[in-house]
N, C-alpha and C positions, 0 to 999 in steps of 0.2 A: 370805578365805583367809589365816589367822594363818601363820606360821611362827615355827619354834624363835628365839628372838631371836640365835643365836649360825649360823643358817642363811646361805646366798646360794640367790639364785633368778638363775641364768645363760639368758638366750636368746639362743640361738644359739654353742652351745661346737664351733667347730671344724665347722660347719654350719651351714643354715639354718632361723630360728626365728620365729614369730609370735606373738604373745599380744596378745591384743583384751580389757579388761575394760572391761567396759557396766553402769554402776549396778550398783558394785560396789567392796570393798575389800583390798586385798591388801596385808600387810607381812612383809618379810625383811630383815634385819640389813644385806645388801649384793645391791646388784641392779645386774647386767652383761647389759649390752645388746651382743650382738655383737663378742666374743671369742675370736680365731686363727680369724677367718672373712673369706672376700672377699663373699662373697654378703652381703647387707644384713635387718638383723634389725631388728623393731620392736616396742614396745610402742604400741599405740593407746587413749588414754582416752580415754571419751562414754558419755552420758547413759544410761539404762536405756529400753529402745522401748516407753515408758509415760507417762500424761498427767502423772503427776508425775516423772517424769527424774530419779532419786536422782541425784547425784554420785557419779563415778568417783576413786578414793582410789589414789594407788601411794606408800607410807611406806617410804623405807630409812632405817632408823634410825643408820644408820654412812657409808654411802658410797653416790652413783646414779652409775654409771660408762653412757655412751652411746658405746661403741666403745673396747675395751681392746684392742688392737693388731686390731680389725677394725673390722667395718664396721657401723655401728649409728645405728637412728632411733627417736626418742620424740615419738611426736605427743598433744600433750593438747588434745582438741577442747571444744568446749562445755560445760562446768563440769566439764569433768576437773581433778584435781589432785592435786601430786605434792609427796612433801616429802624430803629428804635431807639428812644434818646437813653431807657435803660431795658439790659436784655436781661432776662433771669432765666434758665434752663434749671426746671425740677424746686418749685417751690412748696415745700411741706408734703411731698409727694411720698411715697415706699415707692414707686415704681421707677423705673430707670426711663426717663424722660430725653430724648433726644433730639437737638439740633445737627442735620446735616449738612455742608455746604459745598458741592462736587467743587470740581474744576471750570474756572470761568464763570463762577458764581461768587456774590461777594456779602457780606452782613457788615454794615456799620452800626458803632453805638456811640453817641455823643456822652454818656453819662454813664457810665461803666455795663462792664458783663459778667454775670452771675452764675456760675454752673457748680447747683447742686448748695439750695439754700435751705436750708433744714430739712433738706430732704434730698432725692439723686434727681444726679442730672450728667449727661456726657455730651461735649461736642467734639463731631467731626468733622476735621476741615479739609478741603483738598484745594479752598480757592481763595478768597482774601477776606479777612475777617481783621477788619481796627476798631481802637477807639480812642477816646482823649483821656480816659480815666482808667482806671483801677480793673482788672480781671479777680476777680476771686472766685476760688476752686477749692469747695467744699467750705462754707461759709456758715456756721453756726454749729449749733451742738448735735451730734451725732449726723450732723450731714456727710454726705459723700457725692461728688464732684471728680468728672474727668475730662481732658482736654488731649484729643491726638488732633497734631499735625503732623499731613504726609505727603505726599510727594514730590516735588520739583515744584509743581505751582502752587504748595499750602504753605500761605504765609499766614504769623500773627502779631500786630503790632499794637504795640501802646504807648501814643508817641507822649506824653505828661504823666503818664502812670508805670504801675509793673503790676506783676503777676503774686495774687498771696496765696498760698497752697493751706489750707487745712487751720483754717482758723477758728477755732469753736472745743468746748469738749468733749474729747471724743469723733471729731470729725476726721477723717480718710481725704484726702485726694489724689490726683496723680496726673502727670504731663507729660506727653512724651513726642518726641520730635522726629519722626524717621523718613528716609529714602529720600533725601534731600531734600528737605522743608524747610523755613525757617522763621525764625523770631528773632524781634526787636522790642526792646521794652528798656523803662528808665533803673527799672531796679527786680531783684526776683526774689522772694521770701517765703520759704516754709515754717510754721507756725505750732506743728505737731505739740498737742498735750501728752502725757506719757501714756493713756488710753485711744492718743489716734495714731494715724501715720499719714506719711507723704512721701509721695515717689517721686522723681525727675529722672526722665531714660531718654538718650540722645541717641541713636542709631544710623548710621548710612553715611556712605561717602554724600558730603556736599551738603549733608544737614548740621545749621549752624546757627547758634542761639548766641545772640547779642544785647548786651547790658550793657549800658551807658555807665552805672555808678555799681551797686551793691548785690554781691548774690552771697544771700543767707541762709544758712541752713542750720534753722533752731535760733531760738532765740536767747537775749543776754539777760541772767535775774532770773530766771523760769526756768523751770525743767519741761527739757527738750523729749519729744517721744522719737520713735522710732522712725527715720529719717533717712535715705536713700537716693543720691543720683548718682549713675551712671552714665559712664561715655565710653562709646562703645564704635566696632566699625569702620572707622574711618570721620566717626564725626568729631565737630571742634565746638565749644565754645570760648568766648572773647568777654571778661570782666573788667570794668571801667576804672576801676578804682580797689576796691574792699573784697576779698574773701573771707567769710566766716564759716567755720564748721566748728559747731556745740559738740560736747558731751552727747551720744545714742545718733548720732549723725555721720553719713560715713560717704567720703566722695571716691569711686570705684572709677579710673583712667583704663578702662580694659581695651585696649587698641584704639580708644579717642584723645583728645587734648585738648589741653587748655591754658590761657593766657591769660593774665592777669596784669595791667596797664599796657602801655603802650610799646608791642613789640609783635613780630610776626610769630605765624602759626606753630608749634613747635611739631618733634614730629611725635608718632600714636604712644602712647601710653607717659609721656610728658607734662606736667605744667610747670610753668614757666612764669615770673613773675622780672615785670622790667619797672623800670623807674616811673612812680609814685603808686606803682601795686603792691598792697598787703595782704600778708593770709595770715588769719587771728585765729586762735582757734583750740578746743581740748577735743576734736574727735577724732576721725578716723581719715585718712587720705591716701586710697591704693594709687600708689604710680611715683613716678621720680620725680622731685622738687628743685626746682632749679631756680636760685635766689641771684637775680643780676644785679649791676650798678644800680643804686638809687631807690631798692625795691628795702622790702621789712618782713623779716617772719615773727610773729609774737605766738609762740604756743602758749595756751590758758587763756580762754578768753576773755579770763580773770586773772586768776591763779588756777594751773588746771596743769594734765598732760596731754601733749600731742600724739598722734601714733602714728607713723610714716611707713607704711607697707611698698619701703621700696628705699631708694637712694635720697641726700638731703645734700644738696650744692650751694651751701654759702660762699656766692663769688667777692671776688676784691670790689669797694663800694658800696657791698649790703650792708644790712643789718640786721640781726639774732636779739631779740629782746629777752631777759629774763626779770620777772617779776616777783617778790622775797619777802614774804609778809610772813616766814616762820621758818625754822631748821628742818620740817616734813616736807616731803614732796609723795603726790601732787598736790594733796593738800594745802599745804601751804607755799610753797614756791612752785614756778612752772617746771618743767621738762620734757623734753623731747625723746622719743622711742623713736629708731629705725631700723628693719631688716634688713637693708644695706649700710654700704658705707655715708658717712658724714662727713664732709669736708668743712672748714670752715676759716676763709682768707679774708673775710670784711671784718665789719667790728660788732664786739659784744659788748651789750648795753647792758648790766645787772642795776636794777631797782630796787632799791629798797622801801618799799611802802605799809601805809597805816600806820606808820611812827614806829616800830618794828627798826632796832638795830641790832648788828650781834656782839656775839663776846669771843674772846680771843681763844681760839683753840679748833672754834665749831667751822664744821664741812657743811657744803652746801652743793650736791651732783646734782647737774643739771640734764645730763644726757646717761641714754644707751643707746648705742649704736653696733649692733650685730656684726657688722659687716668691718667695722675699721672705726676710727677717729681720725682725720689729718687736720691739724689744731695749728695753722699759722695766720694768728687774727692780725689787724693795720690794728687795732687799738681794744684794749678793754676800756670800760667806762662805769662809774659806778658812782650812783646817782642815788639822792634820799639821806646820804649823813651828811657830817659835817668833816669839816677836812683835819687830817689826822688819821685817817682807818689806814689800817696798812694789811694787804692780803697776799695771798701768792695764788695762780692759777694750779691746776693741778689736771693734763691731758694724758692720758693712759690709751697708747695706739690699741688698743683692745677696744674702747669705746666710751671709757668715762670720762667726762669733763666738770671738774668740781671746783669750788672758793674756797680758800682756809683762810680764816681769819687770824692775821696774828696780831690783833690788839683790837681792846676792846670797842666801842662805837656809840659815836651817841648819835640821833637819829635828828635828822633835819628835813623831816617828809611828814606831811600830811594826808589823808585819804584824798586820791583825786575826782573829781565830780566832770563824769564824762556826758556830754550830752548829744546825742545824735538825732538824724528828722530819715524818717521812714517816707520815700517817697509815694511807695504802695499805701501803708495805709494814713498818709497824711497827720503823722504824728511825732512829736519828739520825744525819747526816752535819755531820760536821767540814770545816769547808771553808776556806780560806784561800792568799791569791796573795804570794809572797814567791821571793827567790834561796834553791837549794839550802843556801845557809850557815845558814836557818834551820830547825830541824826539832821537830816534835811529839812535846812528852815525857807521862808521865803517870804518877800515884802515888796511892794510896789516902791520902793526907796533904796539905794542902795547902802545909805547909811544907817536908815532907823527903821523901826514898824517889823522886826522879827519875828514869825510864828512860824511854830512847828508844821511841818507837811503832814496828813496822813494819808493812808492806802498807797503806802508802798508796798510793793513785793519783794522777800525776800526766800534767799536758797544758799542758808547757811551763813558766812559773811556775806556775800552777794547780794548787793539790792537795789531794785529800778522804782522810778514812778513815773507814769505816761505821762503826758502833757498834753491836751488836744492842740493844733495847731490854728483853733478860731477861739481859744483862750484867751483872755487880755494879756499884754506886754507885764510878766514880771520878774522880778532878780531871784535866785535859786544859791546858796551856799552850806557848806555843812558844817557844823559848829558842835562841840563837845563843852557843854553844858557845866 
């Protein structure tokens, strides 16, 4: 059943509507499922009631909307399949709008998928659902978005994009991975305002989430809401590069694990971090920490505290950042908190930044460690004065690890202008912690043409400005006036 290419096929306009295709094909430029209707509309795809079962085909060449301020279902049963260059599940909807996708069924989208766009929306996967773009899960203000994959054959990938959880405010989402499922994706990011929330729960032997570069949790410059994933079971995820976990963010290893760059599985309640893996971070992380050759821990994802509900293994070849922009902590310089012991045999990097140097006398504790302190670093380092500071460490096998300065400091550090590209939502963020006195200019020159930036965001010292990434080319620096 072709249609005009410039056609929509609507079921269910303002009424109730069904349509069943059974080995068979059907395409329309846009096709809405359940719109200005309370009553529930469905498309159902399956096989033809024949010993050879064609496949059922549903192709929106432009847009597959399931529930456009109604109430709408898409069940794709046994080698049904559906393509749309963008999917939306539960657009301006209050009703919970569902895409289903069993086993041996598959939904592609060339140009992203949408569940739960100012409105709800849930998909369930049990058979293979890609696309080339961006998945967003709970997309606007007070929307709500959910995404389970499950079992051995529920795959989800996004082979140029990743996954944003809860972007809007006030929006909810939540994704979860069980009975051996899995996901592939370039990056994974939770977005929570401190009015939303966003879950990630990984459950099951054999269910295993894979990122290529960045998994976020909460973001940097913004206050982070309430924030939650879990690994659980037997299951593992694998992170490519960057862990982040914000302030109201908390990553729970309860019988799962996790890796961070390049190193195998570790075992249940573990992560593990090998060489060129980071974990940045002021929030929460239940489970043992285990920092290899070539990896980096930075607690504060500024200046902030860590909270390590469990063990912290600084091996020979890490490295422990701390970051010193005042004599309080966490306020002003980082620190790490463990309920177990902390070891720590690599090297510690102490920072000095925002021009921020000390005077001769003052302590700077960077840790507590519950459980123990074993404090035999390859190197301290201590970076942001000028040369002349003279300190003494100060390791207290009880758990404190503190600076004393014994002479006074003069500072050879400027605020640093960090800039990273968000592969999810295709953006770069300027980020950097400094006193109001310094502010972010920019100019198409790198020598001349300075003006100030506005609409940044700030949280306290902390401050970003997005960038779009189809911006014109220009130079960004920060200059005190």
């Amino acid at each position: 059943l072709p249609f005009d290419s410039n056609q929509a096929l609507v079921v269910g306009e303002r009424g109730k509507g069904l349509l069943s295709i059974d080995g068979a094909a059907l395409s329309a430029a846009t096709v809405v499922i359940g719109r200005s209707a309370e009553d529930n509309q469905a498309i159902i795809l399956g096989p033809a009631p024949s010993l050879t079962a064609t496949p059922a085909n549903l192709n929106a060449s432009r847009h597959l909307i399931i529930g456009d301020g109604g109430f709408g279902t898409l069940e794709l049963a046994a080698a049904g399949e559906a393509q749309g260059a963008l999917v939306t599940v539960g657009r301006q909807s209050a009703s919970t709008n569902r895409l289903a996708v069993s086993a041996g069924s598959s939904l592609t989208s060339f140009q992203g998928i949408t569940v739960g766009d100012r409105g709800r929306g849930l998909l369930q996967n049990r058979g293979t659902v890609t696309t080339d773009r961006t998945i967003a899960v709970g997309q606007g203000d007070a929307a709500d978005g959910s995404i389970e994959v499950l079992d051995p054959g529920g795959s989800l990938v996004s082979y140029r994009g990743g996954i944003v959880l809860a972007r809007g405010a006030a929006a909810k989402a939540s994704l979860s991975l069980r009975n051996g499922a899995h996901i592939d994706v370039q990056e994974l990011a939770t977005e929570a305002t401190p009015t939303g929330r966003a879950d990630v729960a990984l459950d099951g032997q054999g269910s295993e989430l894979r990122i290529v570069d960045t998994l976020r949790l909460g973001q940097i410059g913004r206050p982070t809401g309430p924030t939650l994933m879990g690994i659980s079971g037997g299951a593992y995820a694998k992170v490519g590069h960057v862990l982040l976990v914000r302030r109201n963010a908390s990553l729970v290893l309860g019988g799962g694990s996790m890796v961070v760059g390049a190193g195998p599985q570790p075992a249940p309640g573990f992560l593990r971090v090998f060489a060129g893996g980071n974990i940045i971070g002021d929030g929460r992380i239940q489970g043992d920490l285990v920092a290899e050759e070539g990896s980096r821990v930075r607690p504060g994802a500024t200046v902030g505290a860590l909270s390590i509900t469990g063990k912290l293994d600084c091996r020979l070849g890490s490295t422990i950042e701390f970051d010193v922009a005042g004599p309080l902590a966490p306020d002003q310089h980082d620190f790490v908190h463990t309920t177990g012991a902390l070891s720590i045999q690599g090297v510690v990097q102490i920072r000095f930044i925002d021009g921020y140097a000390p005077k001769a006398g003052e302590r700077y504790c960077f840790t507590q460690a519950d459980g123990g302190l074993a404090f035999t670093p390859s190197e301290v380092r201590i970076t942001g004065l000028a040369p002349g500071f003279r300190f003494q460490m100060e390791a207290d096998p009880l758990g404190t690890l503190c600076l004393v300065a014994s002479s006074n400091a003069n500072t050879d550090s400027a605020p640093i202008l960090d800039a990273s590209r968000s592969v999810a939502t295709e953006e770069f963020v300027l980020h950097w912690t400094a006193p109001e006195t310094w502010r972010l200019e920019t100019s198409t020159q790198s020598s001349t043409g300075w003006t100030p930036v506005g609409g940044t965001s700030s949280e306290g010292a902390d401050h970003s400005h997005v960038v779009s990434s189809t911006d014109p080319a220009r130079f960004f620096r920060l200059s005190r006036p």
